[in-house]
Structures are given as C-alpha cells and as structure tokens.
N, C-alpha and C positions, 0 to 999 in steps of 0.2 A: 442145238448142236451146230447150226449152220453159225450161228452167231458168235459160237466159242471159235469155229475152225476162223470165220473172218478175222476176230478178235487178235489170235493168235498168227497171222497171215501180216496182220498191221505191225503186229508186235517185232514180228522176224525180219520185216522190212527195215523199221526203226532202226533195229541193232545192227542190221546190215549197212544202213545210211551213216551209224553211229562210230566205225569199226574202215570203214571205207575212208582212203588217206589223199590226198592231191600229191603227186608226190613228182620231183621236179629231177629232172636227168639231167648232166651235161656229157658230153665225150669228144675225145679227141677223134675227128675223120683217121680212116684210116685201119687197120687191122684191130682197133682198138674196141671201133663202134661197129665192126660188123656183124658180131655175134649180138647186136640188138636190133638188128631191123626187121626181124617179126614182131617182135613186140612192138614196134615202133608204130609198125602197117595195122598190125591188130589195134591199137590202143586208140587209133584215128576212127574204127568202126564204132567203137564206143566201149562195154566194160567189157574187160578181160579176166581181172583177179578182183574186183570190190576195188580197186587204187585207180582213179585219175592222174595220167601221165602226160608232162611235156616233156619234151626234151630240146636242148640246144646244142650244135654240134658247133667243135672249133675247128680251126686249121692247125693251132699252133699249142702247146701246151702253155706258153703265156698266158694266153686266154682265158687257160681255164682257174690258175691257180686266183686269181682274185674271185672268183665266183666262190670256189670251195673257203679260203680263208673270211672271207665274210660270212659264209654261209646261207649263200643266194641260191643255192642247190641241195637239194637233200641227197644226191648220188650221184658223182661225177668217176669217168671209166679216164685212168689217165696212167704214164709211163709209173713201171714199177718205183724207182729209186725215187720220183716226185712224190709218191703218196708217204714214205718217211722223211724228205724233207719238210712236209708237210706236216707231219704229226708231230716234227721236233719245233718247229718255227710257230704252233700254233697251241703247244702244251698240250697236247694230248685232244684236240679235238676232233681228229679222224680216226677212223679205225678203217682198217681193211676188209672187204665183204668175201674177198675172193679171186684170183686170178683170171683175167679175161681171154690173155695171149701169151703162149709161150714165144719161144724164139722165132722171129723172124731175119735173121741177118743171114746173107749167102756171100760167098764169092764167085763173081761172074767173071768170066775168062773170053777171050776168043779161039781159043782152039783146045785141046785134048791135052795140052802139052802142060795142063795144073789140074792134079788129081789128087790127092797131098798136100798136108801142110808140108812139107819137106821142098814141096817142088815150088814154094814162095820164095825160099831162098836164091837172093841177090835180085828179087823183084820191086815192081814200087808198086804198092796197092793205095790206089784213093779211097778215099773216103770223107763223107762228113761226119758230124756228131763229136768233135773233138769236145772233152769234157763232157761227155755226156755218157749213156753206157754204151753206145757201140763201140768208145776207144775203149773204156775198162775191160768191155767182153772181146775185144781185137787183142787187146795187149797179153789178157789173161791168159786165152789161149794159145797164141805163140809164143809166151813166156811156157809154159808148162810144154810146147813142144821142142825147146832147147833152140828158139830162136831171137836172137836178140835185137830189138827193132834199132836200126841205125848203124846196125855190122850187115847182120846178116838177109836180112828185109829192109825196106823203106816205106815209110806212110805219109803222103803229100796228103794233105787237109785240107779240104772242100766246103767252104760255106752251105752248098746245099746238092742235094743227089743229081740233079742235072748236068751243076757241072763235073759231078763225079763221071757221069756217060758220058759226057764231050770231050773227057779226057778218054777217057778208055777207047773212043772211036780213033781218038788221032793217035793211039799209041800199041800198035800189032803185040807188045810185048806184054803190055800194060795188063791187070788185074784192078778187078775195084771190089768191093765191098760194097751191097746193097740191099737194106730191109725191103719187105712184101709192103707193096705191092709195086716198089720203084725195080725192083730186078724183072720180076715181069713187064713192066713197060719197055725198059731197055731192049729184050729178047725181042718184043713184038716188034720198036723199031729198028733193031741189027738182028736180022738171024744169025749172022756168022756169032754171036754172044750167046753164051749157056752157061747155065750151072755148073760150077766148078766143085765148089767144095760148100756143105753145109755144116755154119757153126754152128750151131744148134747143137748137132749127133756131137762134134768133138766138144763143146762145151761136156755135156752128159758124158762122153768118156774118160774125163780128163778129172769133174768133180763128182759125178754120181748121181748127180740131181740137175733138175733143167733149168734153162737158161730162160730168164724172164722177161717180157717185153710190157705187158700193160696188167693192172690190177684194176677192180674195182672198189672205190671207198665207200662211207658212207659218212654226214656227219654225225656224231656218236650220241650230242644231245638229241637229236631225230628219232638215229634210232631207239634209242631208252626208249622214248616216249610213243614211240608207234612200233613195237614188237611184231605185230600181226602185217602190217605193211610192207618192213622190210622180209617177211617170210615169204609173203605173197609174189613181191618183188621176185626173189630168187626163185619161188618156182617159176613163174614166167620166164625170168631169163633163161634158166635151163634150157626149157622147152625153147627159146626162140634160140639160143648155141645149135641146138641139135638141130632144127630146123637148117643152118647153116652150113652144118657139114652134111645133111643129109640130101636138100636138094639146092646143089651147088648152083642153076641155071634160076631156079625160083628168089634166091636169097641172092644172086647178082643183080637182078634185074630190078632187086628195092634198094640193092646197095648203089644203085645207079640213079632210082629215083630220090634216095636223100641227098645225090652229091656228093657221097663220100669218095667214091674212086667210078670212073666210066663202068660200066656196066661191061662193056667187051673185055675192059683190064681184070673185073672182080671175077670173070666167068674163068677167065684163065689166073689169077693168083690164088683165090681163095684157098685152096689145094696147103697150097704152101703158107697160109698166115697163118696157122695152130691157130685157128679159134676154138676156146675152151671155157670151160668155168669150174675152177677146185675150189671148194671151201674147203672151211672146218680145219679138223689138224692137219691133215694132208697139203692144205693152203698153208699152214703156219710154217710147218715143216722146210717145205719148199721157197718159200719167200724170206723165210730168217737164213739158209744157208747161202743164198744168194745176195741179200743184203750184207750179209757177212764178208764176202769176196770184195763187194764193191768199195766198204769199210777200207779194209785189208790196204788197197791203190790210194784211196781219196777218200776220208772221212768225210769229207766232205759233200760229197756224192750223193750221202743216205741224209746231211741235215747234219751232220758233226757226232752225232752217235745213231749207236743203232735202238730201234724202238724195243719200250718194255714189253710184256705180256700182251697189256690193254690195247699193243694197237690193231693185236691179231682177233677178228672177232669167229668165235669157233660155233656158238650159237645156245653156250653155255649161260 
C-alpha cells in the first residue's frame, strides 16, 4: 500500500511538472501593470498556480509592441486600440485575454468654476496623446456634448503630461486633461488643482458602455498550446486585481517596489485608475463597442479595421 500511495505521489508530481508552463509577462508601467503586482511579489516567492513567471515592464508602449509582434512574450498588458492594431498588423496572431483598465482620463481645473462639459466652452484644455485614444475619447465626448473643438473649446497639444501641468500652472483659466496616475501627481504638486470633470462617467453616459484604457493579450499560438496555463494565469490575475483594490496601501507599496509609479503617488491614485479584469463575453462586449467608436474617428486607430471574432478570446 505504502508503495502504491508513493507510486502514485511520483506520478501526480510528474503531471504536475508536465502541465506547469514558464510563462513570460510584459506590461506597460502605469495603470496598466498595476493590477499585476501581487502576482508579481507572489511569483518571486516561488510557485503560485504550477506557471513560472517573468515579467518585464516598459515605459512606453513602443517598447512593447516588438516584444508581442515577434512573440518574445507569451502575455503582454498593453493600450486598448494597440492590441487591434496588432492583431490587424500581425494576421490574426493576438487575441485579447481581457480588460485590465477602464477609464483613466480626468479634467483637472484650478478652481470650482469647471463642473460641466458645458462650462469648457470658450476654454483651452491641454493635453497630450494626440492621435492616440485620449484625443478620440476628448473629441468623442465633446462632440456628443454639442461642442465643437476649434469654435467653441480649444485643445493645445502636449508632447507629454508634464508639459501639460506647466501649462495649466501658468495659466489661472487654463484646464488640462490628465490620465491616472499624472492628475494625481499634479494635485500633489498644486493643491490649488482638483478634479474637475470625469471622462470616464460622461464617456458611459453619452455611449452606454465604458471607456477603455488597457487590455490584456495573449499570443494565440501560446495560448492553443497551453490551455491550462493560460486559465491558471487568469485565476491569479484575478486574485492579484482584487488584491489591488482591496488593500490600496499593501498593493502601493509593490507598485513602488517595481517602479511603476512612487509609492506615495500609487497610495493616492489607485482609487482612481479602475483597475479591473472582464473577460469572456462581457470583455468582447465591451471592447468591440468601443473599438467601434475609435473606427468611427480614425480607422486607423484600431489597425485599418476592426478585429473579427478570433481576436476576442471568451474561453470557448
């Protein structure tokens, strides 16, 4: 008996070593990869789900798109409208795992006096990201608010969110436009700077559905091939999302130790980054009506069309 139960102990181990994947992260710093740093801290202690994990973080989404196009990453967390540029530019070799970030974009003000899209008008709002989605989700929404940029608003274009704040400090009237976690650093260095107006909530009122900031991919011959890896993968993510929004002071202080954003920044933005994770139809749902919008402005935007079925992976 001792010798079957051993037998059987060697065997379980086997299939366990057999079943167990190395499996390779990239993500972009920032609201993107913060919903991963338990996993992250957990995965350094040793096994977490049967999957060996690295991960490498970027600064820039440049960064990462050659790592996914070769396919030097089996799971890269990167901007929504990047991951259908990508599955258009690479025939089909990505698929989407799930939504990592909703909306992060705010408009920060210095005083009471912007409550309202209404109360934009005849303002000049900075910002950066031209061409990219913060202008499609800026324009989309003051388009749907009956504002037309260039009459009735104005948008000065900022190489990078810095100099978006260096304007907004020299200018009392001035509004800017800032994702999580640059509008919390602004507040922290001007107090007289607060939250204005969240595009986020008028995105969702304006089309019904949310407004999306980062997705997670996968590459597709990967996943095929290792089903059980990539499941394992998302339960852990799960767990390390919830970890996130549940203990906001514990998940700054790893968000500090990988470098993604200071730890004093992450204690006070994370509130405000929606870190999240939708799969399945709910993720298709949500990501094709929004890919749709971006269509809609710039075909260009998604990759020159928008993806088929295959790039939505529901776990079908």
């Amino acid at each position: 008996m001792k010798k079957f139960i051993s037998y059987m102990l060697v065997l379980l181990a086997a299939v366990s070593a057999l079943s167990a994947a190395d499996v390779s992260v990239a993500a972009l710093r920032g609201p993107t990869s913060m919903g991963m740093v338990w996993l992250m801290n957990e995965s350094e202690k040793g096994d977490v789900d049967g999957n060996s994990y690295s991960f490498q973080l970027e600064g820039a989404a440049d960064a990462l798109v050659p790592l996914v196009v070769r396919g030097d990453v089996d799971i890269a967390a990167i901007p929504g409208n990047l991951a259908s540029v990508l599955y258009n530019n690479t025939d089909g070799r990505v698929e989407v795992i799930g939504i990592n970030t909703l909306g992060v974009l705010y408009i920060v003000a210095h005083d009471d006096s912007v409550a309202s899209v209404d109360d934009l008008r005849g303002r000049t709002i900075y910002s950066a990201g031209k061409g990219a989605t913060p202008e499609y989700a800026l324009q989309y929404v003051l388009a749907s608010n009956g504002l037309e940029v260039g009459r009735d608003v104005f948008i000065e274009w900022k190489s990078e969110h810095a100099e978006c704040v260096a304007a907004l400090k020299s200018d009392p009237e001035g509004v800017a436009m800032l994702p999580q976690p640059f509008a919390t650093t602004a507040m922290m260095s001007d107090p007289s700077i607060r939250i204005a107006i969240d595009l986020n909530d008028l995105w969702e009122e304006k089309v019904g559905s949310v407004l999306i900031t980062g997705v997670t991919v996968a590459n597709k011959a990967w996943a095929e091939e290792n089903p059980e890896a990539l499941q394992a993968f998302l339960g852990s993510y799960r767990e390390s999302v919830e970890y996130a929004n549940s203990d906001i002071q514990g998940a700054a202080a790893l968000i500090g130790k990988y470098g993604i954003v200071p730890e004093k920044v992450a204690a006070a933005a994370l509130p405000y980054c929606q870190v999240t994770l939708i799969t399945g139809d709910e993720m298709k749902t949500a990501l094709s009506e929004y890919l749709a919008i971006l269509f809609g402005q710039n075909p260009k935007s998604v990759g020159g069309a928008l993806p088929a079925d295959d790039f939505y992976y529901t776990g079908e």
